[in-house]
ZANUDREN-761105 format. One record per residue: z, y, x of N, C-alpha, C in turn; residue number from 1; residue in three letters. Coordinates in steps of 0.02 Angstrom, whole numbers, always signed. Each point is the difference from the previous one (the first is absolute). Last residue first. Example, Ala and Ser with C-alpha at 12.3 -4.5 7.8 and 13.67 -1.06 7.14 Angstrom:
<pts>
[[+354; -112; +642]; [+3; +59; +42]; [+37; +55; -39]; 2; "Ser"];
[[-4; -286; +15]; [+0; +59; -45]; [+0; +60; +45]; 1; "Ala"];
</pts>
This chain:
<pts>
[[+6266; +8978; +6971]; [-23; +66; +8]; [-16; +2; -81]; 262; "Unk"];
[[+176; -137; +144]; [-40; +10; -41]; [-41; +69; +1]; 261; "Unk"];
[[+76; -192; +200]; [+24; +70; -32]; [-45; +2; -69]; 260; "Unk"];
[[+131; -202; +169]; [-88; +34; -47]; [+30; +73; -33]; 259; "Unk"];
[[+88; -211; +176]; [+6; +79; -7]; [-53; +25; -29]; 258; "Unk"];
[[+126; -252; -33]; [-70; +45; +19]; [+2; +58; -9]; 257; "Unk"];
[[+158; -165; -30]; [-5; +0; +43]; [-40; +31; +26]; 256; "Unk"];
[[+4; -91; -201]; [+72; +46; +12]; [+17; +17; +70]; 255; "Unk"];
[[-194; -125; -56]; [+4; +75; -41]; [+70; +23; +16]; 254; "Unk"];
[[-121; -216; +48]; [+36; +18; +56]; [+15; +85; -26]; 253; "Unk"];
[[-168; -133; -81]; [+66; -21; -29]; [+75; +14; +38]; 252; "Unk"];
[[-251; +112; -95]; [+29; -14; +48]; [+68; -50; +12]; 251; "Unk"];
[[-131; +127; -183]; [+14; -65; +4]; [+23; -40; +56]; 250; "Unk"];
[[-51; +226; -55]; [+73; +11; -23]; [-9; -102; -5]; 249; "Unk"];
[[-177; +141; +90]; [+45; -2; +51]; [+52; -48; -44]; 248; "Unk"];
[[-248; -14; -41]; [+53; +8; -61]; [+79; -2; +50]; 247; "Unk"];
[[-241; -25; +98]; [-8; +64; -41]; [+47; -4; -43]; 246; "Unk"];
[[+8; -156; +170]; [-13; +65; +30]; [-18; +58; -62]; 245; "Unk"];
[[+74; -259; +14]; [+12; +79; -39]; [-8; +62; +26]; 244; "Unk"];
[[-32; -210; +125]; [-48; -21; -34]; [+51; +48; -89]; 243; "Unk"];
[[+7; +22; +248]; [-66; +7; -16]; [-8; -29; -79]; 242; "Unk"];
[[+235; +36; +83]; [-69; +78; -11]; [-73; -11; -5]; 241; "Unk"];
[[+175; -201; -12]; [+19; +64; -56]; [-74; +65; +24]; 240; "Unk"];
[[+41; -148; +173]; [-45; -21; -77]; [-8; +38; -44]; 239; "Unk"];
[[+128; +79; +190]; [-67; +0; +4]; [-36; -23; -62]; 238; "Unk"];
[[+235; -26; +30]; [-45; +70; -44]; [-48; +1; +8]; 237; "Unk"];
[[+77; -212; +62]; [-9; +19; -77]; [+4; +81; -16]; 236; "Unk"];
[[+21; -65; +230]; [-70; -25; -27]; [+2; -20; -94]; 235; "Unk"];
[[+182; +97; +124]; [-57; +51; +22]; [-69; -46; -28]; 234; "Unk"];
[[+211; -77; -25]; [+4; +27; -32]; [-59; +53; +11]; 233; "Unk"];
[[+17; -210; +114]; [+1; -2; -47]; [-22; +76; -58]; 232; "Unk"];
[[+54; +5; +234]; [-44; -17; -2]; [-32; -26; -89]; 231; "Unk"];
[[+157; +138; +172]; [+14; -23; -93]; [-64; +3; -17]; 230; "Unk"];
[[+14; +6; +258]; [+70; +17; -17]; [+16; -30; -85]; 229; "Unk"];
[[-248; +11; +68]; [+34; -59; +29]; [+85; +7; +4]; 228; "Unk"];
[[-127; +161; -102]; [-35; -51; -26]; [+16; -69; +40]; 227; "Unk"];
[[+76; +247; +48]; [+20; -54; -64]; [-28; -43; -28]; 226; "Unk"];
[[+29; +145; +256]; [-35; -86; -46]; [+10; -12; -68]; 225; "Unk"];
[[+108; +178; +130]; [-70; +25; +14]; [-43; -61; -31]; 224; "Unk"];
[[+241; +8; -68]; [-19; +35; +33]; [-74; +8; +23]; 223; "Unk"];
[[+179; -38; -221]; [-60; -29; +37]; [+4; +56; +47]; 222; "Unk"];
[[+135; +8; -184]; [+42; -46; +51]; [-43; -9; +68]; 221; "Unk"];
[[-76; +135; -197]; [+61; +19; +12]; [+37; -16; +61]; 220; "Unk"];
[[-242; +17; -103]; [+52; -64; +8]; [+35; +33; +34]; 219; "Unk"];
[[-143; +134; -157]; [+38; -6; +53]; [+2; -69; -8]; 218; "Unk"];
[[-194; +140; -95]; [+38; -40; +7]; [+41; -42; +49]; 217; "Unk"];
[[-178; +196; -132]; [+16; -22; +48]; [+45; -56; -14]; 216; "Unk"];
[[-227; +107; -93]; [+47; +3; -26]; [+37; -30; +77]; 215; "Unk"];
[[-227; +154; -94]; [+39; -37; +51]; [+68; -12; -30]; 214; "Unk"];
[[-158; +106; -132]; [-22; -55; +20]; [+18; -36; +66]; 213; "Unk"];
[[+64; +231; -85]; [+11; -60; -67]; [-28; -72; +16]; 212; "Unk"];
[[+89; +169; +202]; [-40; +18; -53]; [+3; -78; -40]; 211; "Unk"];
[[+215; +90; +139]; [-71; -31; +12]; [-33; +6; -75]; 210; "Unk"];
[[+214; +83; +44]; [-28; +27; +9]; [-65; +0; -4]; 209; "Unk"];
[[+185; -130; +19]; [+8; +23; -63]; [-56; +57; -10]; 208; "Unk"];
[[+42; -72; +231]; [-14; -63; -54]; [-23; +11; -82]; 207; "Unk"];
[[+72; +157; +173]; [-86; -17; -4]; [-5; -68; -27]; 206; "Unk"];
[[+226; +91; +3]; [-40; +52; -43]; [-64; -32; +8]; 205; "Unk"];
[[+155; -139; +123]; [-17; -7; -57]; [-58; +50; -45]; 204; "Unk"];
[[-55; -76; +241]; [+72; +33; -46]; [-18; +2; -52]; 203; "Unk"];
[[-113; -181; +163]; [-14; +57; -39]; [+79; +18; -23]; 202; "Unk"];
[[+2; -188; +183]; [-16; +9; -82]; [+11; +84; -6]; 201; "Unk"];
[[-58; -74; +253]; [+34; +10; -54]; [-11; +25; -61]; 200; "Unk"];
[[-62; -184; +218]; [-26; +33; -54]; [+38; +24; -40]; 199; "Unk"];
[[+101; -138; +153]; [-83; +8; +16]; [-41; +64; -15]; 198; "Unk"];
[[+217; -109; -53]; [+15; +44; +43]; [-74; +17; +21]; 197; "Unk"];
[[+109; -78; -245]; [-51; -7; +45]; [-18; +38; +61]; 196; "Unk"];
[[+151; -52; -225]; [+26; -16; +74]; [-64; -15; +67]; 195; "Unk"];
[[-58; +34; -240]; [+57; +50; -1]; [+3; -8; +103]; 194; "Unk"];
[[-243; -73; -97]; [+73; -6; -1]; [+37; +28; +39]; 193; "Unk"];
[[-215; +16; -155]; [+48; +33; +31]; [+42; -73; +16]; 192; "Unk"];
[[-248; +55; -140]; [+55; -57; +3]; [+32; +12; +54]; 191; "Unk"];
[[-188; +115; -177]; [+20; +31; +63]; [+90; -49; +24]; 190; "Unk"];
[[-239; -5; -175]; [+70; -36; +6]; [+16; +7; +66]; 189; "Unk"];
[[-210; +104; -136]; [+21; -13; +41]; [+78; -35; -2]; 188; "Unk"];
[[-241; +38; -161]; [+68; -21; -7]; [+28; -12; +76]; 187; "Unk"];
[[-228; +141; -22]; [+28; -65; -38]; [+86; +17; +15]; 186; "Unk"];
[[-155; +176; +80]; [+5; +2; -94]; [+22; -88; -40]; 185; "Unk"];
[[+34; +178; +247]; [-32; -51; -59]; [+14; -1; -55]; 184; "Unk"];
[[+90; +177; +156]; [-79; -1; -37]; [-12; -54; -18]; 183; "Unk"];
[[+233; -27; +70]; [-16; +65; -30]; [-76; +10; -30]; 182; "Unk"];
[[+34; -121; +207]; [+28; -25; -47]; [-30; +26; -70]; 181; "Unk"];
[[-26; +118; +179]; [-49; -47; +4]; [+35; -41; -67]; 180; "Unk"];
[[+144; +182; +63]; [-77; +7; -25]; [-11; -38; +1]; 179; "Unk"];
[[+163; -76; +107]; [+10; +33; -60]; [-72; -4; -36]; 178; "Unk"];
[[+21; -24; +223]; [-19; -68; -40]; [+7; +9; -64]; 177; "Unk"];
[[-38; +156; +219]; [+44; +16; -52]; [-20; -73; -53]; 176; "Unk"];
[[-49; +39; +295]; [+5; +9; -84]; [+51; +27; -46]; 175; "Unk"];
[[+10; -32; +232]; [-51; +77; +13]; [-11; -16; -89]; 174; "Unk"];
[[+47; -205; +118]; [+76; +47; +22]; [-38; +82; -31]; 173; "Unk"];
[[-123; -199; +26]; [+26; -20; -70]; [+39; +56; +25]; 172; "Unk"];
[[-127; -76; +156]; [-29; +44; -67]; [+24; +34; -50]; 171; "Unk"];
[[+132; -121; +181]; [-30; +84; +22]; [-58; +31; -37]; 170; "Unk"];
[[+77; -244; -16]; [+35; +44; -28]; [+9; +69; -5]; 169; "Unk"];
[[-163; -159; +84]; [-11; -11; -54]; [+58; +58; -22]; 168; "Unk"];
[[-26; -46; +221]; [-46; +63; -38]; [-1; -1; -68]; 167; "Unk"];
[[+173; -144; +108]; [-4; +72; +27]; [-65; +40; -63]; 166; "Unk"];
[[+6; -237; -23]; [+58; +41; -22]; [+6; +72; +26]; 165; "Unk"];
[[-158; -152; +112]; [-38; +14; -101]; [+76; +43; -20]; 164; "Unk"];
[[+28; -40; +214]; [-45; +46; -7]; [-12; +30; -67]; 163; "Unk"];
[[+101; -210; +78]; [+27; +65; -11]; [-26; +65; -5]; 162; "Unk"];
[[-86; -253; -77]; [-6; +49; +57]; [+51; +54; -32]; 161; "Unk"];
[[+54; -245; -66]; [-29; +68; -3]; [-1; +43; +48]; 160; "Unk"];
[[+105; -222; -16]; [-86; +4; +13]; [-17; +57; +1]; 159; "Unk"];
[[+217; -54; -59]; [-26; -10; +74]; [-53; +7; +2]; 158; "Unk"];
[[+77; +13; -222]; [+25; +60; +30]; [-44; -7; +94]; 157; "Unk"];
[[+39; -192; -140]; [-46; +25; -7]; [-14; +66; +30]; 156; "Unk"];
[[+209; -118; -17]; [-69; -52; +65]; [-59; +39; -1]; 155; "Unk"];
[[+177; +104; -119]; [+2; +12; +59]; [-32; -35; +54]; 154; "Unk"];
[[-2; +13; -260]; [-10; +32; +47]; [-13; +7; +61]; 153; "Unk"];
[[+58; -191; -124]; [-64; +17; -11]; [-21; +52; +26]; 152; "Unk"];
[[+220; -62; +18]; [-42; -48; +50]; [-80; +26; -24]; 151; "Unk"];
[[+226; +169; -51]; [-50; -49; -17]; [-37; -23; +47]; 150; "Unk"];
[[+257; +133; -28]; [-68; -20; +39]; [-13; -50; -48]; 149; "Unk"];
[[+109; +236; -38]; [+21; -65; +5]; [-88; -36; +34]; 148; "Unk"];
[[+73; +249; +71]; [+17; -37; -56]; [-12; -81; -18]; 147; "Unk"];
[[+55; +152; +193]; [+26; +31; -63]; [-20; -32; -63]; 146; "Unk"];
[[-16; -30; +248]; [+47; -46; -49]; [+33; +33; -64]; 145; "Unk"];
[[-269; +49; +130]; [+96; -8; +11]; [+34; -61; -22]; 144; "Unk"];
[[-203; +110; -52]; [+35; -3; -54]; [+44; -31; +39]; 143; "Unk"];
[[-179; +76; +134]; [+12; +50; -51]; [+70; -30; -46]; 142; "Unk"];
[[-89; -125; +166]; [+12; +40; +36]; [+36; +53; -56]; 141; "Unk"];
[[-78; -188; -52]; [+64; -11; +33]; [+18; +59; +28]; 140; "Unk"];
[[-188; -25; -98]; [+43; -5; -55]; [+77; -16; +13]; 139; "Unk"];
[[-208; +27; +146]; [+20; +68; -36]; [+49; -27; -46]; 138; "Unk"];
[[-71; -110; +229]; [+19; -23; -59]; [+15; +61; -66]; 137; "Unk"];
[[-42; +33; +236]; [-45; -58; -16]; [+6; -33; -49]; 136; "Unk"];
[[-2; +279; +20]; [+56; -61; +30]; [-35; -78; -21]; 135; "Unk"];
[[-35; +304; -33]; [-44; -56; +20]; [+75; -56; +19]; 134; "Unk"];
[[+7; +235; -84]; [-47; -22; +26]; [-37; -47; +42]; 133; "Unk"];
[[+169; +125; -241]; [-31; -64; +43]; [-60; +23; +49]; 132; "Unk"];
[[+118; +147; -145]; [+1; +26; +53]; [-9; -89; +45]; 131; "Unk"];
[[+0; -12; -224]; [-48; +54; -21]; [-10; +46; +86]; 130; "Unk"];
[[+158; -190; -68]; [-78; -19; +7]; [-39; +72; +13]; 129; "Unk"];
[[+246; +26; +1]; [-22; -76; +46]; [-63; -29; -10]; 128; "Unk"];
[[+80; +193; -126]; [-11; +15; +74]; [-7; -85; +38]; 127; "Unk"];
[[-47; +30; -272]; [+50; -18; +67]; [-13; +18; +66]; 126; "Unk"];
[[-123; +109; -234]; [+4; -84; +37]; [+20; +23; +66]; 125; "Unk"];
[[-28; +167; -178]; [+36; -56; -32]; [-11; -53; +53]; 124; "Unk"];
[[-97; +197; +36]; [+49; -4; +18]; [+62; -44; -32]; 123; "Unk"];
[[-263; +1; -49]; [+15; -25; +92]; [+92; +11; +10]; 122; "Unk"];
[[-86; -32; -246]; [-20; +55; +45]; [+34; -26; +69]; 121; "Unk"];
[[+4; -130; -187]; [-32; +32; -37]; [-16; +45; +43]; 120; "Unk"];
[[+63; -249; +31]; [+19; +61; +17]; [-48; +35; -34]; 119; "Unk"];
[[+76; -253; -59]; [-88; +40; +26]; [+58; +82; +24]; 118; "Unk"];
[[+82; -223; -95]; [+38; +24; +42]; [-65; +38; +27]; 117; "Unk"];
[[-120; -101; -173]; [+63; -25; +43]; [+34; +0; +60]; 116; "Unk"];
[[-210; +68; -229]; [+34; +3; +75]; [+57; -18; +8]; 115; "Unk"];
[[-210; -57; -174]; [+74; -5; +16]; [+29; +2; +72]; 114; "Unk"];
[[-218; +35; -215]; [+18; +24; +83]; [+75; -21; -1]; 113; "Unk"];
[[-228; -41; -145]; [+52; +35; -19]; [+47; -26; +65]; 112; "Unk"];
[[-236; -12; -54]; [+11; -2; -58]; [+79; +22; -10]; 111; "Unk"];
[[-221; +43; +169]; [+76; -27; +39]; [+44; +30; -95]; 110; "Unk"];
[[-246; +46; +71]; [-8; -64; +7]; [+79; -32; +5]; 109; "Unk"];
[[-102; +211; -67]; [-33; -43; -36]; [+41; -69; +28]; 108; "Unk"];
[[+59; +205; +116]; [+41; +9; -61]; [-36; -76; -50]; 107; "Unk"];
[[-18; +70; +252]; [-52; -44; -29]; [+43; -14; -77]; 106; "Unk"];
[[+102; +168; +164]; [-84; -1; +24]; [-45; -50; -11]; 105; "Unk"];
[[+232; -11; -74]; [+5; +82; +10]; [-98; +4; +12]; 104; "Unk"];
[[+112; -213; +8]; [+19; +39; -67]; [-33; +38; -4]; 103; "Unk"];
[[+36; -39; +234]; [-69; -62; -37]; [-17; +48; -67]; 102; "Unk"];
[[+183; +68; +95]; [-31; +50; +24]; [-69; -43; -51]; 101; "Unk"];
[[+194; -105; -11]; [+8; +76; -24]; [-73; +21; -15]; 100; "Unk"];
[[+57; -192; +131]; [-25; -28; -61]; [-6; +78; -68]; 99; "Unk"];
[[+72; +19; +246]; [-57; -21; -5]; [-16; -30; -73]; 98; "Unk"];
[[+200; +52; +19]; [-10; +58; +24]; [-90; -6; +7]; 97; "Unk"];
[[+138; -201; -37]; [+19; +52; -57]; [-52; +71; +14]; 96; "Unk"];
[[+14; -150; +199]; [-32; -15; -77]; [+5; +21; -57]; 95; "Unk"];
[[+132; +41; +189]; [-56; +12; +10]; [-39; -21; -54]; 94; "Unk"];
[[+197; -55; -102]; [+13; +67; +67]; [-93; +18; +11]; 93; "Unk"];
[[+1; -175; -149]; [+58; -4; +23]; [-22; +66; +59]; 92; "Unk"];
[[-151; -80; -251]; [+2; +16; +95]; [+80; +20; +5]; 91; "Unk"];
[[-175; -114; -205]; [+52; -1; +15]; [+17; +21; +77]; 90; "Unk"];
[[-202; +25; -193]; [+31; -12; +47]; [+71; +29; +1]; 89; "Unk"];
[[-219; -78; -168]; [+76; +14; -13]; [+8; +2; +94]; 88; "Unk"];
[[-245; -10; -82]; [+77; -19; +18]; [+38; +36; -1]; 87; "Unk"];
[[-303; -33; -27]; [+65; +38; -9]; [+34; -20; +17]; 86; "Unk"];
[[-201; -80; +55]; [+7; +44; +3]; [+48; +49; -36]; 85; "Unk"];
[[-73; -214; +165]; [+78; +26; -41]; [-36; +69; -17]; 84; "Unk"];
[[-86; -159; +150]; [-28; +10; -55]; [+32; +24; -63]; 83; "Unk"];
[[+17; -44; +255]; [+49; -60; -61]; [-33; +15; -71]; 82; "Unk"];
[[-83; +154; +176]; [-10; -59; +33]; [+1; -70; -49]; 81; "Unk"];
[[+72; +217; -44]; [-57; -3; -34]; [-14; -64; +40]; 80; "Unk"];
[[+207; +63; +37]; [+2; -1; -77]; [-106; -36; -16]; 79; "Unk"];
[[+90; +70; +217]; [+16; -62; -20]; [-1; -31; -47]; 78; "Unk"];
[[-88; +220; +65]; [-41; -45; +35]; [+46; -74; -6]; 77; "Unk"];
[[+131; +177; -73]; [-61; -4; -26]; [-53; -35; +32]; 76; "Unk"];
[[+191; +3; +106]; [+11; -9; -72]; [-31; +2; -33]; 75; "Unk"];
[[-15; +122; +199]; [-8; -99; +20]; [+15; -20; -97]; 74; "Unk"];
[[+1; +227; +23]; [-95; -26; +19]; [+15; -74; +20]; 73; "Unk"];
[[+216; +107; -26]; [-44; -10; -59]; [-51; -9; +6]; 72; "Unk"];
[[+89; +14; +220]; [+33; -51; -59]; [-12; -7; -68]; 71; "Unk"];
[[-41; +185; +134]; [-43; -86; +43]; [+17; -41; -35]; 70; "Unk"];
[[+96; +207; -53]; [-52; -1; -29]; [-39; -46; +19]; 69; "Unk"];
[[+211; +17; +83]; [-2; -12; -86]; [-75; +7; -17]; 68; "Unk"];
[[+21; -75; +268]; [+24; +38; -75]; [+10; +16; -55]; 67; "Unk"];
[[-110; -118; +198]; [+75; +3; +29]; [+37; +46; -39]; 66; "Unk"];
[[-221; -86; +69]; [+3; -14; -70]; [+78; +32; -10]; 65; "Unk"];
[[-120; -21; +201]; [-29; +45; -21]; [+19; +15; -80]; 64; "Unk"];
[[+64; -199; +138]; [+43; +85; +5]; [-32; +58; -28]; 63; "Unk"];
[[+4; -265; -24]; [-45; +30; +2]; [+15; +112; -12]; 62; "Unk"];
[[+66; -317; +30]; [+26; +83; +2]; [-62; +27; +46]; 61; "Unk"];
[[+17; -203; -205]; [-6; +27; +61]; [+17; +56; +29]; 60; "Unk"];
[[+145; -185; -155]; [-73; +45; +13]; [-37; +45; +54]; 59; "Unk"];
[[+197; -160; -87]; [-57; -36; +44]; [-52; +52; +5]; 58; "Unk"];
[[+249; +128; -25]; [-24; -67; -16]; [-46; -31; +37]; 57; "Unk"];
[[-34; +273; +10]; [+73; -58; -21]; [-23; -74; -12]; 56; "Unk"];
[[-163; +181; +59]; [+53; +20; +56]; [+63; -48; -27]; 55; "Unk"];
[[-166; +36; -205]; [-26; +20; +80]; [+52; +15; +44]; 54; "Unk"];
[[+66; -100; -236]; [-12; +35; +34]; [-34; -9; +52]; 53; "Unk"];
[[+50; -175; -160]; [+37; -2; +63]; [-45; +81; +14]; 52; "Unk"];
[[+16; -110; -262]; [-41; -2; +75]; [+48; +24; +45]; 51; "Unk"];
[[-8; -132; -249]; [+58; +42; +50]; [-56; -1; +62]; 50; "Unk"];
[[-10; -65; -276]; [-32; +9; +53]; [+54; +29; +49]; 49; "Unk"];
[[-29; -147; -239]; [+52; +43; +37]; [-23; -11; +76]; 48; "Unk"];
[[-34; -51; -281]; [-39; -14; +58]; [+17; +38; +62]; 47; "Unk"];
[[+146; -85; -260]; [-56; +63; +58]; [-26; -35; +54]; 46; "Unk"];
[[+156; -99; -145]; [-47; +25; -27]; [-39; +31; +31]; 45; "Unk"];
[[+153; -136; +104]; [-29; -41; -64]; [-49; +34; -44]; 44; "Unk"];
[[+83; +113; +214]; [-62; -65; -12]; [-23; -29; -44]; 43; "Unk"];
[[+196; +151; +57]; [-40; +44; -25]; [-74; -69; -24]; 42; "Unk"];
[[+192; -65; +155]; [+6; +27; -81]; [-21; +13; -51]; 41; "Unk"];
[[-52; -17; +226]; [-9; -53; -35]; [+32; +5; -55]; 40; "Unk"];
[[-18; +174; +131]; [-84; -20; -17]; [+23; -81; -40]; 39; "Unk"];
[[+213; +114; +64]; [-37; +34; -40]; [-70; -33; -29]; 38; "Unk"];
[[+114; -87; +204]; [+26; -16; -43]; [-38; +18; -81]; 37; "Unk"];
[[-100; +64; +208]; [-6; -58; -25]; [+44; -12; -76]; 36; "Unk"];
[[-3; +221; +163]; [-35; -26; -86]; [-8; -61; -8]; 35; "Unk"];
[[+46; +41; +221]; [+73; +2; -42]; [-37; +2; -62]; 34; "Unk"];
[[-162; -20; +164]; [+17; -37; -22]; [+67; +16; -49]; 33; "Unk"];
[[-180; +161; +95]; [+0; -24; -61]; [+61; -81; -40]; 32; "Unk"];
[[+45; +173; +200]; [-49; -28; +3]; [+0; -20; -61]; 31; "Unk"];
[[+187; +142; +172]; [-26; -56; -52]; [-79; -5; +9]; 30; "Unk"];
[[+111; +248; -7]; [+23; -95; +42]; [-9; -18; -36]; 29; "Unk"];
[[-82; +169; -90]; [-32; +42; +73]; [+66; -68; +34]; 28; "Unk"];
[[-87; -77; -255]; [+43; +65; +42]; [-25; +9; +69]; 27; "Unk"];
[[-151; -130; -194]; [+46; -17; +27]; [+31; +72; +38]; 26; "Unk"];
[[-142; -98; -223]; [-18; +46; +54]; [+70; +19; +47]; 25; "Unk"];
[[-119; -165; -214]; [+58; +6; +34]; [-18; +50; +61]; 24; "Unk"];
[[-135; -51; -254]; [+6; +26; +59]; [+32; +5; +35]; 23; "Unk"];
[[-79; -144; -233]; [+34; +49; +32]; [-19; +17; +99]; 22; "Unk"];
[[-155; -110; -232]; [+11; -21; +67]; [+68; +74; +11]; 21; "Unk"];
[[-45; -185; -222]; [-15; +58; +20]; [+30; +39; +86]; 20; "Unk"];
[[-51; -259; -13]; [+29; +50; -70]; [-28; +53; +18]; 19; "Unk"];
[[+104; -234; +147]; [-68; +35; -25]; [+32; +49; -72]; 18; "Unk"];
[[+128; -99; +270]; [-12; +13; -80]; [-69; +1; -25]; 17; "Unk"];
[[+58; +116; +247]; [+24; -48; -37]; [-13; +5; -88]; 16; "Unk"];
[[-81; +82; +291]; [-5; -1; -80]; [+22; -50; -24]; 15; "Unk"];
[[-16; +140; +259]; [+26; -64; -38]; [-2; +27; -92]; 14; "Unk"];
[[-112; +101; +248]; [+35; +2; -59]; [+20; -60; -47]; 13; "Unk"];
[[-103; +136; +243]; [+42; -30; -13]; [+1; +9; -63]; 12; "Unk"];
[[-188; +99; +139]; [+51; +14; -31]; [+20; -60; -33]; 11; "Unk"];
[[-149; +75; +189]; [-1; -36; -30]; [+83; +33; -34]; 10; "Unk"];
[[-224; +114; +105]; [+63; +5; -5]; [+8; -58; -36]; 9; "Unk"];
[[-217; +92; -42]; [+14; -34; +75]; [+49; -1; +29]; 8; "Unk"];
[[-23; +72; -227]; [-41; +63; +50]; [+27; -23; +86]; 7; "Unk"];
[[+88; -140; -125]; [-7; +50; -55]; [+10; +52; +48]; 6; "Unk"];
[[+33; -292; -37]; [-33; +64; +29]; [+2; +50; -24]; 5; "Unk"];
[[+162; -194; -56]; [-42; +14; -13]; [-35; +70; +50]; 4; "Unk"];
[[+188; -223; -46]; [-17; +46; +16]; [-63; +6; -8]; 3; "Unk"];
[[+236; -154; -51]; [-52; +22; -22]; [-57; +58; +30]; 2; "Unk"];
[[+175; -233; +67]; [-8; +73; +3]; [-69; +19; -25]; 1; "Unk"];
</pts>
């Protein structure tokens, strides 16, 4: 186990590979581990970081931190720690939403953004998290038997303060992720799945709707994991985006990609 201080808090993180360095930023269950599969993928070329949030995983809980905006001041005090001063990031639900905002209030340092299953406004996420208040396992508590189970989740899921999920999501309920999106100026890849009771995929009109530098993309079959559900097919769009981010039409997954022309 990898860890590091930061502002007398210890924070959890595991790094794989060498190269140019990516960013894994994990959901409101879980913990940095389900990106394993992905970080090793990603290894032969990249350098692939995953931290554990304040309140999840090995990190510390530290309640004062207990928000989207505690959470980008941890991201930046990780980046400069690792000496990272740009990246590509990659964030799932809570992380999507925090890797937004990062985007949004350090435009120099985040080369091009990929949310996954991220909500764009508080009323896109599930009465079973967004009215969570508290259980000793949130990922049992919240996802039921609605959707499929992971061992990486749900050992990990135990550690987390419930708390970090409560306040973390009562930031997030009063936005609009749209906008934020929307004002950058890199290449976003907004990654959906269809059958996701967690988080609901955008309608269409605001799909077709999004500005020229967001693009989206269904998995159809996927529910709140597509990176461990079509694990394969999620880590060759990922390639595909970091490494055509400025020529969409090389993608190879194109017949499959909701691109609009402008």
């Amino acid at each position: 186990m990898s860890a590091i201080i930061l502002e007398s808090s210890l924070v959890h993180y595991e790094a794989l590979g060498r190269g140019k360095p990516l960013l894994f930023l994990h959901d409101w269950l879980g913990s940095w581990r389900y990106w394993v599969p992905t970080m090793v993928d990603m290894s032969s070329s990249f350098r692939a970081y995953a931290l554990d949030f304040w309140g999840f995983g090995d990190s510390d809980k530290v309640v004062t931190r207990y928000s989207i905006a505690g959470y980008v001041g941890q991201v930046e005090l990780f980046m400069d720690q690792m000496g990272i001063n740009s990246v590509p990031i990659i964030g799932h639900g809570l992380g999507g939403v925090v890797g937004a905002h990062f985007a949004q209030v350090h435009p120099e340092r985040v080369e091009q953004l990929l949310t996954v299953c991220t909500p764009l406004a508080g009323g896109d996420i599930a009465r079973s998290l967004s009215g969570y208040t508290g259980g000793e396992n949130p990922a049992k508590v919240i996802l039921g038997r609605r959707l499929k189970t992971y061992e990486e989740v749900d050992i990990e899921a135990g550690k987390t303060d419930a708390n970090a999920v409560v306040q973390s999501v009562k930031s997030m309920l009063g936005q609009n992720l749209l906008d934020v999106l929307e004002s950058l100026d890199i290449p976003v890849l907004m990654v959906c799945g269809r059958e996701d009771p967690i988080i609901q995929v955008p309608a269409d009109d605001v799909l077709e709707d999004l500005d020229y530098n967001v693009y989206p993309f269904i998995f159809e079959t996927a529910q709140h994991y597509p990176m461990l559900e079509e694990t394969s097919k999620f880590n060759r769009l990922l390639r595909d985006f970091l490494v055509h981010k400025d020529n969409w039409d090389e993608i190879e997954v194109k017949e499959e990609w909701k691109r609009r022309m402008r």
